[in-house]
C-alpha positions as CSV (number, residue, x, y, z in Angstrom):
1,X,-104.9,29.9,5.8
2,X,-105.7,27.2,8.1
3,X,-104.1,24.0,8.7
4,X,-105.2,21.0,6.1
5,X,-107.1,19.4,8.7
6,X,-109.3,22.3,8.9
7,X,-109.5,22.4,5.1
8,X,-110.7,18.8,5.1
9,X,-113.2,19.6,7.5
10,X,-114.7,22.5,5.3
11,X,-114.8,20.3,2.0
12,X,-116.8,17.4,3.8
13,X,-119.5,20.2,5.1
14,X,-119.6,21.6,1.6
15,X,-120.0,18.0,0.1
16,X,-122.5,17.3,3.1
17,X,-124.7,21.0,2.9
18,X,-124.7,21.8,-0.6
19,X,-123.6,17.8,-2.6
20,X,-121.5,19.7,-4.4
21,X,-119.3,17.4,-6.9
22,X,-115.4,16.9,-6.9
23,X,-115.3,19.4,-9.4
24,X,-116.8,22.4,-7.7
25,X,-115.5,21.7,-4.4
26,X,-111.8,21.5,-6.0
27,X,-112.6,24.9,-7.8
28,X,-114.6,26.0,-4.6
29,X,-111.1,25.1,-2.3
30,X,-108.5,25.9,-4.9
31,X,-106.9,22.6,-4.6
32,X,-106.6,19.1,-6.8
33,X,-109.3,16.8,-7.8
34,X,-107.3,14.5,-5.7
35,X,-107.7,16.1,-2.3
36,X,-111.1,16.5,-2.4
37,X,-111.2,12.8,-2.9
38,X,-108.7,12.3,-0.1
39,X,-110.7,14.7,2.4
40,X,-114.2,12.7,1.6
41,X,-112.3,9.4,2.2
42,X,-110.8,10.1,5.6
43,X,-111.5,13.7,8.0
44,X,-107.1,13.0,8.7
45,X,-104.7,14.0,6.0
46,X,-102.7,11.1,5.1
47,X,-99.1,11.6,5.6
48,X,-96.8,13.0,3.1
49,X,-94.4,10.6,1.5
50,X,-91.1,10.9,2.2
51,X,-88.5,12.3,-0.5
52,X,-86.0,9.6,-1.1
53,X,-82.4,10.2,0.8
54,X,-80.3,12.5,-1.6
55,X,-76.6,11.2,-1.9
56,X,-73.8,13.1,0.3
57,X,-71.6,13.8,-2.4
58,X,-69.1,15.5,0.2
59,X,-68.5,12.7,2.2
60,X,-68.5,9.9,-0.5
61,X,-64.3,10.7,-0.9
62,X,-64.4,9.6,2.5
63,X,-66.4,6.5,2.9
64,X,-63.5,4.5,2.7
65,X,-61.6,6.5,5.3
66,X,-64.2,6.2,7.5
67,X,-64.4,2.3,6.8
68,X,-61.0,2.1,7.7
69,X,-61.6,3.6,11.1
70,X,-64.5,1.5,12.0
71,X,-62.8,-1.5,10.6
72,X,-59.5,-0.6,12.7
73,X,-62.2,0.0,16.0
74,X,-62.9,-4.1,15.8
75,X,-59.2,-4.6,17.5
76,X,-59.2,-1.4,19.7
77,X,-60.1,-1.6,23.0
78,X,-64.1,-1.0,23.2
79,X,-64.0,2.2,25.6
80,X,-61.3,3.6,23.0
81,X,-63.8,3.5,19.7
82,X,-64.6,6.1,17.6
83,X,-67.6,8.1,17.8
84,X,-69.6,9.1,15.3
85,X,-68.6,12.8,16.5
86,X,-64.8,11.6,16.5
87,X,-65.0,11.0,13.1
88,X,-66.5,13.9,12.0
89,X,-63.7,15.7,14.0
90,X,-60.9,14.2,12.2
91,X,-62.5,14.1,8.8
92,X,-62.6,17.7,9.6
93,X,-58.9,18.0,10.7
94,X,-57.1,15.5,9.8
95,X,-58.4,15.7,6.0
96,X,-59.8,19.0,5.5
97,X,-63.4,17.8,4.5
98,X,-65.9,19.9,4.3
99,X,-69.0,17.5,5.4
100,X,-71.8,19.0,8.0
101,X,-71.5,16.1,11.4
102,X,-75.3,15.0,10.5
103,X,-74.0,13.5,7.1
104,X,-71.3,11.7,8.9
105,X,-74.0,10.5,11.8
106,X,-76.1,9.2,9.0
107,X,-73.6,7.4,7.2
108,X,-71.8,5.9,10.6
109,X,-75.1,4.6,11.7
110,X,-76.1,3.2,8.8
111,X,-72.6,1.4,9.0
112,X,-72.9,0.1,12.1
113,X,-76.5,-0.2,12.5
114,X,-76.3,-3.6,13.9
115,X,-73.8,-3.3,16.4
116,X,-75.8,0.5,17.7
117,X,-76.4,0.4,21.3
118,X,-79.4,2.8,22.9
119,X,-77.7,5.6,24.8
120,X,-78.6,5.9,28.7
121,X,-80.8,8.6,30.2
122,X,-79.8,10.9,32.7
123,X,-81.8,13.1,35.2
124,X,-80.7,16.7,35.2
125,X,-79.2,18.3,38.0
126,X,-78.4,21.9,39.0
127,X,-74.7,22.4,40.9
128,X,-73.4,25.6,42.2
129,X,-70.0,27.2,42.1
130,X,-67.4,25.1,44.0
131,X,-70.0,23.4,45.9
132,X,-69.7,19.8,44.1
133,X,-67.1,17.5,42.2
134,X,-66.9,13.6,41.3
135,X,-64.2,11.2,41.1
136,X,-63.9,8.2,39.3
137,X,-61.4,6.0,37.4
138,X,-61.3,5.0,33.8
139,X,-59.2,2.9,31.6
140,X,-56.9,3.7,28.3
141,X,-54.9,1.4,26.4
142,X,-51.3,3.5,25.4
143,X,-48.7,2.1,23.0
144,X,-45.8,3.2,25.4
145,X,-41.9,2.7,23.7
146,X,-43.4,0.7,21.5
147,X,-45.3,-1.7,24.1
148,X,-49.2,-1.5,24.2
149,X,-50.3,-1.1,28.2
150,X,-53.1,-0.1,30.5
151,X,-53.5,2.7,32.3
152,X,-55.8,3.6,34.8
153,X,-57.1,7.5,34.3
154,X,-58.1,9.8,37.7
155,X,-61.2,12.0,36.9
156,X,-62.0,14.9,39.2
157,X,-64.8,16.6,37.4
158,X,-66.1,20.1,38.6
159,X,-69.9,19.7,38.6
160,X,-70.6,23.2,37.6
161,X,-68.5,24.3,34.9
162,X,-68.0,20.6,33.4
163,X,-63.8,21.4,33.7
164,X,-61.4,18.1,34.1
165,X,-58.8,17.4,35.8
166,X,-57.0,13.6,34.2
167,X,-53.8,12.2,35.0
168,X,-52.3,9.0,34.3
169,X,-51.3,6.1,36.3
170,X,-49.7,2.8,35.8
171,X,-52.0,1.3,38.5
172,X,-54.9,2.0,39.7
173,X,-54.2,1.6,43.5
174,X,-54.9,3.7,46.6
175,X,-51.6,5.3,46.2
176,X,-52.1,6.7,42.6
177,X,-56.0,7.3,44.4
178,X,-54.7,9.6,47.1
179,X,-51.9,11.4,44.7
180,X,-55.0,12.0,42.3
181,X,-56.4,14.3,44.7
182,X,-53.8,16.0,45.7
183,X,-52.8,17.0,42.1
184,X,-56.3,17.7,41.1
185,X,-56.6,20.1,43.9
186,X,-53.5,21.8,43.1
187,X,-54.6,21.9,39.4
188,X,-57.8,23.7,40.2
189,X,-56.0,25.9,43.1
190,X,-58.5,24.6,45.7
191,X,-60.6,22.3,47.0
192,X,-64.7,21.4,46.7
193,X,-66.8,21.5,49.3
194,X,-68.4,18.0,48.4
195,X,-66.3,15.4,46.3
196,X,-69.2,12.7,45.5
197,X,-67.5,9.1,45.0
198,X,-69.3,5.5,44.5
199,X,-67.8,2.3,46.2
200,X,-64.1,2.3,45.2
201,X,-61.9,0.3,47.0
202,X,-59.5,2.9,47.6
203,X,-61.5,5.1,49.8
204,X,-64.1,2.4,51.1
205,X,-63.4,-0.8,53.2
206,X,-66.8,-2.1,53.8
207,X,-69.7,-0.8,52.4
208,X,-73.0,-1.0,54.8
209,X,-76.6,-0.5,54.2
210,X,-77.8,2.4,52.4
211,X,-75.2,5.1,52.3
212,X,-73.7,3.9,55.2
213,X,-69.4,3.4,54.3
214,X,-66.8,2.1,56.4
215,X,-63.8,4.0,54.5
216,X,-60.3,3.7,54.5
217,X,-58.3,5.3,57.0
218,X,-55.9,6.8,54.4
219,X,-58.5,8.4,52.6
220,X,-59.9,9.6,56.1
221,X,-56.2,11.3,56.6
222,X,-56.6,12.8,53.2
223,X,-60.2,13.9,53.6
224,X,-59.2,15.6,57.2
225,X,-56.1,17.4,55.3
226,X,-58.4,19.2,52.5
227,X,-61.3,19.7,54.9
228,X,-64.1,18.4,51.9
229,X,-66.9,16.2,52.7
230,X,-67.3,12.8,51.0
231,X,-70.5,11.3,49.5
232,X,-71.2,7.8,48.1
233,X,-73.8,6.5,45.6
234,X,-75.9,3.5,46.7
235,X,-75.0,0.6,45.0
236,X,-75.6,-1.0,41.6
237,X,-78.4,0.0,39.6
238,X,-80.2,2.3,42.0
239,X,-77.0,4.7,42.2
240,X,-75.6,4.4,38.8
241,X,-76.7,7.6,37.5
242,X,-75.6,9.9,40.7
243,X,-72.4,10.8,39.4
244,X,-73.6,10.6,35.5
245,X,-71.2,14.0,34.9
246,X,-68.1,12.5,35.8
247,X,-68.8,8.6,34.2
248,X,-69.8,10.7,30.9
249,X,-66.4,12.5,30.9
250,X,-64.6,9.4,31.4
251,X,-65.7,8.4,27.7
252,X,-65.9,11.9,26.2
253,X,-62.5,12.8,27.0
254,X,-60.4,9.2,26.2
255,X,-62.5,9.4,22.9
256,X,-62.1,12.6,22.0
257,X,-58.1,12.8,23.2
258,X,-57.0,9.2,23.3
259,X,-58.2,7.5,20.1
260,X,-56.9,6.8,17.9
261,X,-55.0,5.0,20.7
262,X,-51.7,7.2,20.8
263,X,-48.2,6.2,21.0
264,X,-45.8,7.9,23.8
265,X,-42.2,7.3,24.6
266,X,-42.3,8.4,28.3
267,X,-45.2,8.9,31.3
268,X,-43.8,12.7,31.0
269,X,-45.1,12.9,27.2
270,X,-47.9,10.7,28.0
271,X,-48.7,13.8,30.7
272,X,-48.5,16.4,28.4
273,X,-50.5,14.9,26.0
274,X,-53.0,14.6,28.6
275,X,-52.8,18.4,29.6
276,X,-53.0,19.5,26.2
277,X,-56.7,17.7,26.1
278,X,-57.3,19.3,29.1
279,X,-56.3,22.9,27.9
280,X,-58.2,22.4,24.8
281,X,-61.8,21.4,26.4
282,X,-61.5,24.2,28.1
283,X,-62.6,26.1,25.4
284,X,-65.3,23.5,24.8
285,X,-69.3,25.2,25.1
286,X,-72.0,22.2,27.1
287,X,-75.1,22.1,25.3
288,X,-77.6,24.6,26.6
289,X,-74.8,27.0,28.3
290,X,-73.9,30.5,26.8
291,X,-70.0,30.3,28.4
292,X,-67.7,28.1,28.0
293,X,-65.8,25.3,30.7
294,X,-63.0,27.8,30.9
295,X,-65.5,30.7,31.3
296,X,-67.5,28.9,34.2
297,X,-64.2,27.4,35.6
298,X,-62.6,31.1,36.4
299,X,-66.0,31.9,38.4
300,X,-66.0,28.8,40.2
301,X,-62.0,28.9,41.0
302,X,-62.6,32.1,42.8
303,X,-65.4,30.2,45.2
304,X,-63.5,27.0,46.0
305,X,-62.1,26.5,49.6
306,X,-58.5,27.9,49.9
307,X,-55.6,25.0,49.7
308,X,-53.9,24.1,52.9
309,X,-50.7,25.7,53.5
310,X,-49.0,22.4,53.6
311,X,-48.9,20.0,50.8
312,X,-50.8,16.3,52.0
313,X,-48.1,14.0,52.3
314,X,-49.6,11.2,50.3
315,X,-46.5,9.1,49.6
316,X,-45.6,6.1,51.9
317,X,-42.0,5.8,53.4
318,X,-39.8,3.3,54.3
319,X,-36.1,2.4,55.3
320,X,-34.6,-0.4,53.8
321,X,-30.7,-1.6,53.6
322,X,-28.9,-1.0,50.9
323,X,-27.0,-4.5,49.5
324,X,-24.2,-5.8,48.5
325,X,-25.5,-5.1,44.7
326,X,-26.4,-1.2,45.5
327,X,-30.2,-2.1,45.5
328,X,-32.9,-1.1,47.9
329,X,-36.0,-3.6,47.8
330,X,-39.2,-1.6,48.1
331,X,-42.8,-3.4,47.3
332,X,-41.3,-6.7,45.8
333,X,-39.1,-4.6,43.6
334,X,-35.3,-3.5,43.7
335,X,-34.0,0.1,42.6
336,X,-30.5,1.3,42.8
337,X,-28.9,3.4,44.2
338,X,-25.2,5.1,44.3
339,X,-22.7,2.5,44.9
340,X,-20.9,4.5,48.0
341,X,-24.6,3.7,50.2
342,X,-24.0,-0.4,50.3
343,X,-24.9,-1.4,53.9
344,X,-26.5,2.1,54.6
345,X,-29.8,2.5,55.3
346,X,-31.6,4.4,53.6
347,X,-34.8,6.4,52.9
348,X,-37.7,5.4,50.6
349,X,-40.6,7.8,49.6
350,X,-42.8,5.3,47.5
351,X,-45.5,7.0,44.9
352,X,-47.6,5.2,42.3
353,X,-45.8,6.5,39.3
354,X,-42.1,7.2,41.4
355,X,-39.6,5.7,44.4
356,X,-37.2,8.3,45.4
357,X,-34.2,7.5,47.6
358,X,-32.9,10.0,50.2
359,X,-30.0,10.0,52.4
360,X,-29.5,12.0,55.4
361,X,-32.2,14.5,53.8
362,X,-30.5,14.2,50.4
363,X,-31.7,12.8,47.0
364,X,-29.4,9.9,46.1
365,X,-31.6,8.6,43.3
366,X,-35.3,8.9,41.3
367,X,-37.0,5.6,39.8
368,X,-40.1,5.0,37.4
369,X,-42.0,2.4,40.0
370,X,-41.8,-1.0,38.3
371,X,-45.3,-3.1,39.3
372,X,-43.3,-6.4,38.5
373,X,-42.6,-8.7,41.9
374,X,-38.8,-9.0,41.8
375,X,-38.4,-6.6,39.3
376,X,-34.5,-4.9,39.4
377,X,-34.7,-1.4,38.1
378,X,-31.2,0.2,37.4
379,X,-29.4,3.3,36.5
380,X,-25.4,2.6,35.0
381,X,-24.4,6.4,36.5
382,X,-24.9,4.4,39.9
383,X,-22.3,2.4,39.2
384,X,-19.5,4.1,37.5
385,X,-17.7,4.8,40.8
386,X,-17.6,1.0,40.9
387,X,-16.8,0.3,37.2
388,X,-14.3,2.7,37.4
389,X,-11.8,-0.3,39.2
390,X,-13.8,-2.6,37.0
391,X,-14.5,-1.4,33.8
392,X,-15.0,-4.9,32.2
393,X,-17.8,-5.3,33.9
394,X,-19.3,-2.4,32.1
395,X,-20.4,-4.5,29.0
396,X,-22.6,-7.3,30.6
397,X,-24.1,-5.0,33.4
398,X,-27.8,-5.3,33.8
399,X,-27.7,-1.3,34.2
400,X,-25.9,-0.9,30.4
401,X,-28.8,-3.4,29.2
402,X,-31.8,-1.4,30.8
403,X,-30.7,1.9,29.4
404,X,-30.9,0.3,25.8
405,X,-34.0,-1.3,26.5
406,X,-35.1,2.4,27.8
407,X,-33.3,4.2,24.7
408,X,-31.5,5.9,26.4
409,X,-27.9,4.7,25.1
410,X,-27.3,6.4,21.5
411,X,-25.8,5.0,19.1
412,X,-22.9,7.1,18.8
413,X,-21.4,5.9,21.9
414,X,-21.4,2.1,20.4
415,X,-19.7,3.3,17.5
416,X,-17.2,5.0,20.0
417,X,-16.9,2.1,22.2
418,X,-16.0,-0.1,18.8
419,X,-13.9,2.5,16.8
420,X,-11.4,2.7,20.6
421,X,-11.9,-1.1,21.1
422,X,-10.1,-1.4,17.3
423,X,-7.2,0.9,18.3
424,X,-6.6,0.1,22.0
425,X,-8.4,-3.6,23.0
426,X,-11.7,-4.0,24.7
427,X,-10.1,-4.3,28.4
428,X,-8.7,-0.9,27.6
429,X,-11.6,0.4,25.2
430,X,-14.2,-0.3,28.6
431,X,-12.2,2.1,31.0
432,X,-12.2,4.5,27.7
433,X,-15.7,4.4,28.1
434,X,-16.4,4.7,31.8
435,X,-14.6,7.9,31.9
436,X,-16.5,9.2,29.0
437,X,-19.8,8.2,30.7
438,X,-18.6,9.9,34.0
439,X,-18.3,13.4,31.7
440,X,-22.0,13.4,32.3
441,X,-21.7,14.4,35.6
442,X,-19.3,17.6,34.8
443,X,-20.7,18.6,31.9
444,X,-24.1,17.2,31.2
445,X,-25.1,13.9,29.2
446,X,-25.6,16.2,25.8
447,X,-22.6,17.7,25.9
448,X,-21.0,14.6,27.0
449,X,-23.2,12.9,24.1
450,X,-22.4,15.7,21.3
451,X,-18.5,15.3,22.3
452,X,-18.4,11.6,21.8
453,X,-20.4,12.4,18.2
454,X,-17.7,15.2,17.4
455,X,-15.1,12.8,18.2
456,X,-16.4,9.9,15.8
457,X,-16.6,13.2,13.0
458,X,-13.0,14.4,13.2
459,X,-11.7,10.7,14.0
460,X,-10.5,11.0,17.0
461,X,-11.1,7.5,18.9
462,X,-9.9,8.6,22.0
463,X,-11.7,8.6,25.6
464,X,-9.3,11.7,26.5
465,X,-10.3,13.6,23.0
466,X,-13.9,13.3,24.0
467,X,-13.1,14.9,27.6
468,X,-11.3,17.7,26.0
469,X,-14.0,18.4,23.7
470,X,-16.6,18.3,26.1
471,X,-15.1,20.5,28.4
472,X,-13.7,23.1,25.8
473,X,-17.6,23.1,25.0
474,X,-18.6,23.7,28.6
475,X,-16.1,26.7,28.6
476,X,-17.6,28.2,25.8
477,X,-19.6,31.1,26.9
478,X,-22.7,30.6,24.2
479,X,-22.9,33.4,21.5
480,X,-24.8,36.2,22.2
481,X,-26.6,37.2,18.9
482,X,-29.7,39.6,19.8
483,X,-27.3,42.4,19.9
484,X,-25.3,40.8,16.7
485,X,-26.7,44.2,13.9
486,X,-25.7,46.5,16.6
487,X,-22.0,45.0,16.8
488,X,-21.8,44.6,13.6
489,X,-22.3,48.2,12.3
490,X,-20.3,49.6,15.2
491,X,-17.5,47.3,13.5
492,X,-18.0,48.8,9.8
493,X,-15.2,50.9,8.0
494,X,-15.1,52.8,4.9
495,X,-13.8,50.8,2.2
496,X,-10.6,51.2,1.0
497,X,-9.4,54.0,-1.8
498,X,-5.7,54.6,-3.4
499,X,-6.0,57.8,-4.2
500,X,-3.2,59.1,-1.1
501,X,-1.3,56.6,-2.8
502,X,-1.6,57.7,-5.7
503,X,-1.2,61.2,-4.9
504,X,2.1,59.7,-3.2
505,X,3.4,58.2,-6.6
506,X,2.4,62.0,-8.2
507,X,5.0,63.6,-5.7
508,X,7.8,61.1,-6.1
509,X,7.8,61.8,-10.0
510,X,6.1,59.0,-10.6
511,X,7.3,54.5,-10.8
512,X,10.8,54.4,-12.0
């Protein structure tokens, strides 16, 4: 049967040949009275009307979840919003819903309809194996010990298989920049050919006409260390799209593994969040491909340039003096170190998330890099050799206040501190307390921490009960209890009878 088109064209030459009536040509045709009169009026079908919108009955339990969410996106930062994918995904996980993502599309859009944005357009490109991969930054707002902050987000994107590497820095400066590489490299166990940037600061210092960069001799060293070559987009509009794989990622990836905007207690957890997005879109299929990112990613690996032998020294060093306070000043800011160093000099390896402190080729101390000018970052264990002769110092000390700040001072050690200070004084209740913080350094701070807490239990408010519990722990050799059925049946006896004595009573003529 031919299309209706044709079939109007066949009633107007019947009408036209023969002047056949509405009737006969509807008998003639085997349709309605009415199409006849529709294919004499017009030679074009008209359009079929629509069927009203049936109601999504298994997302209408959800409508006000959803509301929630795109209320709750009004105060989230705009780059950190969900999508209408997002909230399909955790309708889908997070509720156990049963909804197709169409229904939710539908139902978002017609939420948000007058905030929609067009999406861009992007020309397709082809990339080979290890040949290509982009860099860029992005921007995440974390909730971070209870503190929302900004962190700037590396991207190094493999063009061919789509795979990610993201890490997470407190600033986004050259440092952090140079670091970024280094780790991505690691991450992929090698290095592109061709890393495609546009005009960041951190790896251009003047940007000429056309293509034309002056860049940065730091990145230069870097560059020269991996062997890659660089490229750079023109700029503004002309070269916004020339790196379209990595800029999509930047959004695809916070939205999909950083909203809703997630709360961390440390950079380490905030790190393996981020690896665990990482792991998980490796598994992920691109529209149009037949493997996945983890699939393409094990081909390309085996076709990117081998990793220098050395690793690329990316931190900067320098030697300051150690004062009168046990604090270095590196960058505006002021970390401590070990008491026994004042007026040494000392070495500083400065990272964007780190400082570390050497001396003669030894590791005297490790800080989280504070960003504040005149910031004083400080550690108490630096001091105890110094609280030691001074223990009431112990309780107003900037170190002491920092590690509650940091939570890293438990409560069972205030309760300790108190329940000695009741039985002995404070002045004798702070040297108490030194020596139980030096335990740390024999036995560990959670054996040191678990003593002070089994101390409190038996009521025992005594520095010297804490030592001797601690270190009766660290004697302990730990139980051993895969082999525990085996000892345990070697162990087993008969159980007990009294018939020999019995039979003993028989021969002795019985009790008298």
């Amino acid at each position: 049967m031919g299309s209706r088109v044709e079939l109007f064209e066949l009633i107007r030459r019947d009408r036209e040949a023969e002047g056949l009536s509405i009737r006969k040509l509807a008998e003639r045709h085997g349709v309605h009275r009415r199409a006849v009169r529709q294919a004499l009026a017009a030679a074009t079908p008209p359009e079929r009307a629509r069927p009203a919108r049936r109601p999504a009955p298994a997302l209408g339990p959800y409508h006000q979840v959803i509301d929630g969410w795109l209320a709750a996106d009004r105060q989230a930062p705009r780059k950190q919003r969900h999508t209408a994918r997002r909230i399909w995904q955790r309708l889908v996980d997070e509720h156990g819903a049963e909804v197709a993502e169409t229904t939710v599309r539908d139902y978002v859009r017609a939420r948000r309809r007058a905030i929609g944005m067009p999406g861009e357009a992007y020309v397709p490109q082809v990339h080979h194996p290890g040949a290509e991969a982009e860099v860029d930054w992005g921007e995440a707002t974390v909730i971070m010990r209870s503190v929302p902050i900004e962190v700037g987000l590396f991207y190094l994107r493999a063009c061919h298989s789509g795979a990610s590497f993201v890490v997470a820095f407190p600033r986004m400066t050259q440092q952090a920049f140079l670091e970024g590489h280094a780790e991505a490299f690691e991450h992929f166990g090698g290095v592109f050919a061709l890393v495609r940037y546009d005009n960041l600061a951190s790896a251009v210092r003047l940007v000429l006409r056309g293509r034309r960069r002056v860049e940065s001799d730091r990145f230069v060293a870097m560059r020269s260390h991996y062997r890659f070559t660089s490229a750079f987009t023109l700029v503004g509009l002309a070269g916004a799209h020339e790196k379209g794989g990595v800029e999509g990622e930047v959004g695809r990836f916070r939205r999909r593994h950083l909203v809703p905007v997630p709360e961390v207690g440390s950079w380490a957890e905030l790190d393996r969040l981020i690896g665990a997005g990482m792991r998980h879109d490796l598994g992920r299929r691109i529209a149009g491909r037949a493997e996945t990112v983890g699939e393409a990613m094990s081909r390309e690996r085996a076709l990117l340039r081998p990793l220098p032998a050395e690793h690329h020294p990316a931190a900067e060093i320098s030697s300051p003096r150690v004062d009168a306070k046990a604090l270095v000043t590196v960058r505006q800011s002021r970390y401590s170190v070990p008491v026994g160093l004042v007026g040494m000099r000392v070495e500083a390896r400065i990272g964007a998330r780190e400082v570390v402190v050497s001396h003669r080729g030894r590791e005297v101390a490790r800080h989280e890099r504070s960003y504040e000018r005149l910031a004083v970052v400080a550690s108490l264990d630096h001091y105890l050799d110094l609280l030691r002769d001074k223990p009431g110092a112990l309780r107003g000390s900037l170190a002491l206040h920092q590690e509650r700040q940091r939570g890293a001072w438990p409560a069972a050690l205030d309760e300790l501190w108190g329940k000695i200070a009741a039985r002995y004084g404070s002045s004798e209740a702070a040297r108490h307390m030194v020596e139980v913080l030096l335990l740390a350094r024999e036995v560990g701070p959670e054996r040191m921490i678990a003593a002070a807490a089994g101390a409190l239990a038996a009521g025992a408010h005594d520095g010297r009960a804490v030592a001797l519990l601690a270190r009766r722990a660290a004697r302990a050799p730990a139980p051993a209890i895969a082999d525990l059925p085996e000892r345990l049946a070697r162990s087993e006896r008969p159980a007990p009878t009294l018939g020999d004595y019995d039979e003993l009573l028989g021969g002795q003529g019985g009790i008298r």
